[in-house]
C-alpha positions in Angstrom: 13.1 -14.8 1.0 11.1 -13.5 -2.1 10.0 -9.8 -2.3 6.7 -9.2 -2.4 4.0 -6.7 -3.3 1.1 -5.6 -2.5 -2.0 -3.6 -3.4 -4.5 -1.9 -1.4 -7.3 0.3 -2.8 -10.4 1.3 -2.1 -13.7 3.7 -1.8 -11.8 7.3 -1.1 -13.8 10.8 -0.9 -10.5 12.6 0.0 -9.0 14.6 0.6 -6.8 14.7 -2.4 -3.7 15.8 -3.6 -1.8 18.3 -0.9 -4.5 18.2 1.5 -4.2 14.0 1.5 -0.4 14.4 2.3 -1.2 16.8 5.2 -4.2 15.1 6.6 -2.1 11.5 6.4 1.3 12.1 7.0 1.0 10.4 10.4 -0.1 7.6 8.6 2.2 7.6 6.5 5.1 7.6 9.1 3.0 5.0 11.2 3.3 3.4 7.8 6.9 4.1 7.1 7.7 2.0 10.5 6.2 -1.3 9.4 8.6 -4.0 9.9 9.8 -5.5 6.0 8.0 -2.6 4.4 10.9 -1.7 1.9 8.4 1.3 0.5 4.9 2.5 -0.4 3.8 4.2 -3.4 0.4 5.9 -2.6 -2.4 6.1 -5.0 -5.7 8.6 -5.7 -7.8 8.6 -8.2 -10.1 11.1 -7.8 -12.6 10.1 -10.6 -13.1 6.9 -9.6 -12.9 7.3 -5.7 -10.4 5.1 -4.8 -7.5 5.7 -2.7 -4.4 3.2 -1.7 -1.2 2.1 -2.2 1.4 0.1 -3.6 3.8 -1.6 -1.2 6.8 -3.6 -1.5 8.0 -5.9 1.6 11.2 -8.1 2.1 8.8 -11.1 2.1 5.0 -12.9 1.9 5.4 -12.7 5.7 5.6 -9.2 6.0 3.2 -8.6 3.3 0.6 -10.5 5.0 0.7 -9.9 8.3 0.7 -5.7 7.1 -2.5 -6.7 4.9 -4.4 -8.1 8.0 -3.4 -4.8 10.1 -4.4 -2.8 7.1 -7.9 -4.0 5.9 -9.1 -4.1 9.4 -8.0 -1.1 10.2 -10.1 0.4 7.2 -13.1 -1.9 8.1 -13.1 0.0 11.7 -13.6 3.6 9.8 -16.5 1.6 8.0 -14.8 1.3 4.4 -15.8 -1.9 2.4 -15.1 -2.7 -1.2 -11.7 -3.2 -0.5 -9.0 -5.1 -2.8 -5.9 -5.9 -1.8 -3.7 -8.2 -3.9 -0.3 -9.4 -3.5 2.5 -10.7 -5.8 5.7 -12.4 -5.8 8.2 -10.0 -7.6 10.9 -11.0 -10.3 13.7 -9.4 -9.5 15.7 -10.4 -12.8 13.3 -9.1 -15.1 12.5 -5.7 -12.5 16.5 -5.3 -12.9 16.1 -4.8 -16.6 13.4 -2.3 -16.4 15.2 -0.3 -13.4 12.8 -1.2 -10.8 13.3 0.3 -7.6 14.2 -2.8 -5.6 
């Protein structure tokens, strides 16, 4: 079993900041409940738009299976331009530079 990451972003008109947390902390506890989701790092950038995350899962598995759930869940509220990437993580090396594994 390999850890794996993944990241999601795409087209975001907020809310931002405070009023993101509040609007999506059901979300985010929907979220919080995914099975092999270790932890997500949300994202904002408010210049550029974009809004998502960074996750890490226990495995590819989980990773992909989250992704499909994910992307078409954002295709339903009409969102496009999406990118989501995922990785294989090195844990020696993420060890060294106190990752939060």
């Amino acid at each position: 079993m390999s850890l794996t990451l993944l990241q999601i972003d795409f087209p975001f008109d907020g809310p931002w900041g405070e009023d993101m947390a509040a609007a999506m902390e059901g979300l985010a506890r929907d979220i919080a409940a995914t099975p092999g989701l270790k932890w997500k790092i949300w994202t904002e950038n408010r210049e550029a738009a974009r809004a998502g995350g960074i996750y890490l899962f226990e495995d590819a598995d989980s990773a992909s299976r989250y992704c499909a759930v994910h992307v078409a869940r954002l295709q339903g509220f009409g969102v496009k331009d999406i990118r989501a990437l995922d990785f294989q993580v090195n844990e020696a090396l993420c060890r060294i530079d106190r990752a939060p594994l």
